[in-house]
N, C-alpha and C positions, 0 to 999 in steps of 0.2 A: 480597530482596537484603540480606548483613547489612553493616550498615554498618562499617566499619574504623573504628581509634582511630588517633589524633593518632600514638601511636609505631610501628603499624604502617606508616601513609601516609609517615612521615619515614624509616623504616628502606627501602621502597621505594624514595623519592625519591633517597636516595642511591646505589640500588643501580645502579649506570649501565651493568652486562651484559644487565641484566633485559629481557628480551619480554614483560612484563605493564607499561612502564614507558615513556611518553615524556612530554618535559618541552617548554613552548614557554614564552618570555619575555613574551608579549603574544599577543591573538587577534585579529586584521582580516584583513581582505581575504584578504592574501597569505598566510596565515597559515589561513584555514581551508580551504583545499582539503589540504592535508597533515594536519590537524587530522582530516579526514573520514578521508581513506587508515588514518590511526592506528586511527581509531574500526571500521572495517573491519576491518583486519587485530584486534585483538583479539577481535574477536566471529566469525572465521574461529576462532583459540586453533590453531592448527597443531600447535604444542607440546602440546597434549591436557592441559593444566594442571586442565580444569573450573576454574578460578578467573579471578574478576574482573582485566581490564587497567586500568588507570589511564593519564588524561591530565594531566596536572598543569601550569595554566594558571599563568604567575606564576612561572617556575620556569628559570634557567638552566643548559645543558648539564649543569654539576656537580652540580647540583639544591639549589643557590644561590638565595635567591629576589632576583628582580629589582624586586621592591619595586612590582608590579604593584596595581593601585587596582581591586580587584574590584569592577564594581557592579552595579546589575539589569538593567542592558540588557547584560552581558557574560552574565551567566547568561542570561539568553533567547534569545539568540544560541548560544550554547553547547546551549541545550536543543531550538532549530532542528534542530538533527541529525538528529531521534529522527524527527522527522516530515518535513521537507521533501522525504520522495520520492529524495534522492540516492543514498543508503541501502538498498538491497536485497537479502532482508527487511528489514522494519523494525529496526534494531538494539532492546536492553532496555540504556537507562543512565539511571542517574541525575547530576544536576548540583547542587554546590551549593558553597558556600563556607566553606574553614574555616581556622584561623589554623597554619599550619605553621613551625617555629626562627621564631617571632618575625614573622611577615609572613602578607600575606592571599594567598592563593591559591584557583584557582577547581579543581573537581577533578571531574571526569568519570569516573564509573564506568560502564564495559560490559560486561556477561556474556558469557558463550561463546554464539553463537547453539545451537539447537535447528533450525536449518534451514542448515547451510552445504552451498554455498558462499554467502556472501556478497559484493556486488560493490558499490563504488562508482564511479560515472560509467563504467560497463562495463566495469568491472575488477577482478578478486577479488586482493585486495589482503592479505598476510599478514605477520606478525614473527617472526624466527628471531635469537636476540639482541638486537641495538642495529639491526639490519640490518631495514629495509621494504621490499618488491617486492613484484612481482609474480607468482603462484603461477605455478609451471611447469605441466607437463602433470600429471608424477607428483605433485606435490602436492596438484593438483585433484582425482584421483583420492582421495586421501589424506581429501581433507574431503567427497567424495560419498558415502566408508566411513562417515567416521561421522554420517552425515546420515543413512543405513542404519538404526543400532542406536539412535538414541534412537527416544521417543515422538514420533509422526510426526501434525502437525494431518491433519485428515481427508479436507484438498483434496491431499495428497501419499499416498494409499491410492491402491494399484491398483486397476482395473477389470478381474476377473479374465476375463470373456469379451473384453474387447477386445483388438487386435491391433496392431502398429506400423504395419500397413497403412491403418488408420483414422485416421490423423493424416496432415495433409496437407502431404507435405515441403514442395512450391513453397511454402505460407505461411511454411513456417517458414525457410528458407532465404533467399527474398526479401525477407522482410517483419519476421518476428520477430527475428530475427540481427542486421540490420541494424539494430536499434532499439534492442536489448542491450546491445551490445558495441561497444567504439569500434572504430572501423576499422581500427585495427596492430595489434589483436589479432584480429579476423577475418582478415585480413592475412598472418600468422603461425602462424594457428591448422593445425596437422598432424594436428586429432582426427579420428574417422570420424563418421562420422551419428548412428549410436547413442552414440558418448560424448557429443557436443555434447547431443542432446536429453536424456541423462541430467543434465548440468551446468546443464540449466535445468530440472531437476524435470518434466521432461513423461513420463519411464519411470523403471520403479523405478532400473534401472542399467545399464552397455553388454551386460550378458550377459542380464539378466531384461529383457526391450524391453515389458513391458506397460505399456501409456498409465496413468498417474496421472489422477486426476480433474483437476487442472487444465490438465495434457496434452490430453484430451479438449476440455475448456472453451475452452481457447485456442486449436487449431493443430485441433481432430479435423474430419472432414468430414461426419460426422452423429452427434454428440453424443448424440442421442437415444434414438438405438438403444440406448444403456447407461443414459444419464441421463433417465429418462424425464419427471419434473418441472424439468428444465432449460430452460424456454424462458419465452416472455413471450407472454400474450393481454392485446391491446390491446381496448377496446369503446369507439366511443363512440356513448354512449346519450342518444335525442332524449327527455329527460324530466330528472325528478330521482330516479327509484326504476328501481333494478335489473329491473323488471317493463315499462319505458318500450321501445318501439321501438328497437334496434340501428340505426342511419345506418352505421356504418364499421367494419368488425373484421379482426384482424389476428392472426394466431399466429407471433410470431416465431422460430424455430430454425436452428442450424447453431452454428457458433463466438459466443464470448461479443461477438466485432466485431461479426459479421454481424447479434447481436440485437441490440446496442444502436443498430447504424444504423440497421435499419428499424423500430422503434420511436421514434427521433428525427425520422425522415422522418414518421412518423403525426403526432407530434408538431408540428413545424412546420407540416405541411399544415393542423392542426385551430386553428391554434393564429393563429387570422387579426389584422389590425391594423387599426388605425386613423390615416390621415396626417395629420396636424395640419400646414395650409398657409396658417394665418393668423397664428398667434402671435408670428412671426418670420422673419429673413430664412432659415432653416437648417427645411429640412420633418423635424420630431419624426416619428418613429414608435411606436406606443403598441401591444403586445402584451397579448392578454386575461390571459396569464403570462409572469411574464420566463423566456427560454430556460434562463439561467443554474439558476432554480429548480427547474425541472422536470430540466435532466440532472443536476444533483446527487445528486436524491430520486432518480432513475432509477438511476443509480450508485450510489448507497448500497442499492438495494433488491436489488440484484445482489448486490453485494459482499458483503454481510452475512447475506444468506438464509443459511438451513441447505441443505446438498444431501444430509444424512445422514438426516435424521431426518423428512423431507418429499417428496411428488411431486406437491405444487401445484407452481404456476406462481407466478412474479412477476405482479399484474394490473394492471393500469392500465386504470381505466376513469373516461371522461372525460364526466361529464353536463354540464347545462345549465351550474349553479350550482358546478360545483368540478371535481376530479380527483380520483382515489382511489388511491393507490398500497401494494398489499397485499404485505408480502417474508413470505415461509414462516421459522419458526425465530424466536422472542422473541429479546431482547438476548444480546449474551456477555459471559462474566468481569465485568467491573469495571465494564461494563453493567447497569442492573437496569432494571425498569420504575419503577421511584422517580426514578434521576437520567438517564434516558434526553433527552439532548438536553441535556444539561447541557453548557457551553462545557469542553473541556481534558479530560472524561473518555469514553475510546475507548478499547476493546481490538478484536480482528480475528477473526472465526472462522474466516478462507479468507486465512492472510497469504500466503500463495504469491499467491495470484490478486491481492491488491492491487498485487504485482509486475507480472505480467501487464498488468493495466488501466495503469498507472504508464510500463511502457514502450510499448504501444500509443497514448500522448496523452491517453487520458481522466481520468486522475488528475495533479493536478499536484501538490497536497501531500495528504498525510493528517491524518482529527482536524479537517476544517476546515470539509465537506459542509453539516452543516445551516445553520450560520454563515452561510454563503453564502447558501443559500435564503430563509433568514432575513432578511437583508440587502435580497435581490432582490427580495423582494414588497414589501417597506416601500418601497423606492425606485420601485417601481413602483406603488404604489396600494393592492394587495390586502392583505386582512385578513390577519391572521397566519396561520400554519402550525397546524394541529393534529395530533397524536399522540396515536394510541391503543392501548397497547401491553401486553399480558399475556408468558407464559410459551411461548407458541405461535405469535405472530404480530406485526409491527410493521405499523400501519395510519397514512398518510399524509397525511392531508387539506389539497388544497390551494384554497381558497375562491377565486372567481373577481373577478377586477375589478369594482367597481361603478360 
């Protein structure tokens, strides 16, 4: 992303027709739910400008500055956006501060997505002049075109044998819809079946109805039958070596829910306690793993696997002494096996799908998974986490209570 200079940002800021250009005087509460809308609609680009919109934080109507006191919890806050999940894809901005006519302002740049439509708080939110709404029908259409003609991540490729028959309307209707989309726009919505599931990326378009890989993934009714490394085998093995007695095994398939339910169910079931009823008057409960750790790593081994280049399986095998959680496909982009697990640096190989998991309840923010696990074990007892990770494969280990 190349950065703009001092005279282009101020030739913007004044330019008060511009749809690459909104100013807010201060950023709180009230203030950032319209702040998101903004961040939205630019990285929708309706206008087809390919060029970066700007938020300009510190900055009144006229594009005056309001003598705003940039500091670093404004910017952190401000860089909240990029990951907290409300944001659908992930938007691409950068935040940072710099001194505009004479005063500090904080300045938000967003890209035109490569995946729109884009939706905030379930609604695909767009700029046409000075003016922000909500995308009509034809406009939807508008940004499904050119969701069309760029490069397309690999979870947005169709599956050329499958059919719109393999995806399971009642989920998507009952379940996914309503989880999407706020309800006045369900409400209101006059599209047909096939537009709707083209506007969430599950077929290529209303007229080409073939399921997308993450169509499949999320809403298909046997997955497998296309994706044949798409599922999860569970083991847990009475020993400490792969060669030890199988006790309990599981192959989970169907929608990426239905796997990650019954694999959490194995999970729980294996996963026994201990009730501490003398320490205090409040009976502790002490798990061999905290849950929290395990569906993290369980979610991130989904989320991140390759589905292109692989037809293993996610594994999860659960010995004596640890857990083992294997994802198919080494790190992506800005991932390497050098800074893998490293706090703040994450890129997505399936960002469709983190949508999916995000509106489904299993994601609440992004960029934050291992943190968590991390966190969980320590507060729980267990040794750290280890990672072992090449070009072909991330391998999870998670060491047991002692």
């Amino acid at each position: 992303m190349e950065r703009l200079t001092d005279s282009e940002l101020e030739n913007l800021l004044t330019d008060i027709e511009s749809d690459r250009v909104e100013r807010k005087r201060s950023f709180g509460k009230s203030i950032s739910k319209t702040a998101r809308q903004a961040v939205c609609a630019f990285a929708n680009d309706i206008g087809n400008h390919n060029l970066p919109g700007l938020l300009f934080i510190g900055a009144e109507d006229d594009g005056s500055p309001s003598n705003l006191s940039v500091s670093d919890d404004l910017l952190r806050n401000l860089s909240d956006m990029k990951t907290d999940g409300n944001i659908l894809p992930l938007p691409v901005l950068t935040v940072e501060k710099r001194l505009l006519n004479g005063a500090e302002m904080a300045i938000v740049t967003v890209m035109p997505s490569d995946m729109p439509p884009v939706k905030y708080d379930g609604r695909i939110w767009i700029r046409t002049g000075p003016r922000r709404s909500i995308a009509n029908q034809q406009e939807e259409r508008i940004l499904n075109e050119k969701r069309r003609k760029k490069n397309l991540p690999f979870d947005l490729s169709k599956i050329p044998l499958s059919r719109i028959s393999d995806l399971s309307q009642t989920i998507f209707i009952n379940e996914y819809l309503p989880a999407a989309f706020a309800e006045d726009v369900l409400t209101g919505n006059q599209r047909t079946y096939e537009e709707r599931l083209a506007s969430c990326k599950f077929t290529v378009s209303p007229t080409d109805t073939t399921p997308s890989l993450v169509g499949l993934l999320s809403i298909g009714k046997v997955p497998q039958d296309f994706l044949w490394g798409a599922y999860i085998q569970f083991l847990r093995i009475d020993g400490l070596e792969l060669s030890d007695p199988v006790i309990d095994e599981c192959k989970a398939e169907g929608s990426i829910v239905q796997m990650l339910n019954r694999v959490e169910e194995k999970l729980m079931a294996h996963n026994r306690t201990a009730i501490d009823v003398t320490s205090g008057p409040v009976h502790n409960r002490e798990f061999i793993y905290p849950p929290a750790a395990l569906q993290q790593i369980l979610y991130n081994a989904v989320l991140h696997r390759s589905y292109e280049d692989s037809n293993a399986p996610v594994r999860v095998y659960w010995f004596n002494d640890r857990i083992e959680i294997t994802s198919p496909g080494g790190p992506y982009g800005d991932v390497t096996p050098e800074n893998f697990g490293t706090s703040g640096i994450t890129d997505y190989r399936n960002p469709n799908l983190c949508d999916v998991l995000k509106t489904f309840g299993f994601v609440q923010a992004f960029g934050r998974g291992i943190d968590i696990a991390r966190r969980a074990m320590k507060k729980n007892g267990n040794p750290e986490i280890q990672f072992e990770v090449n070009h072909s494969v991330v391998l999870c280990v998670l060491p047991a209570k002692t």
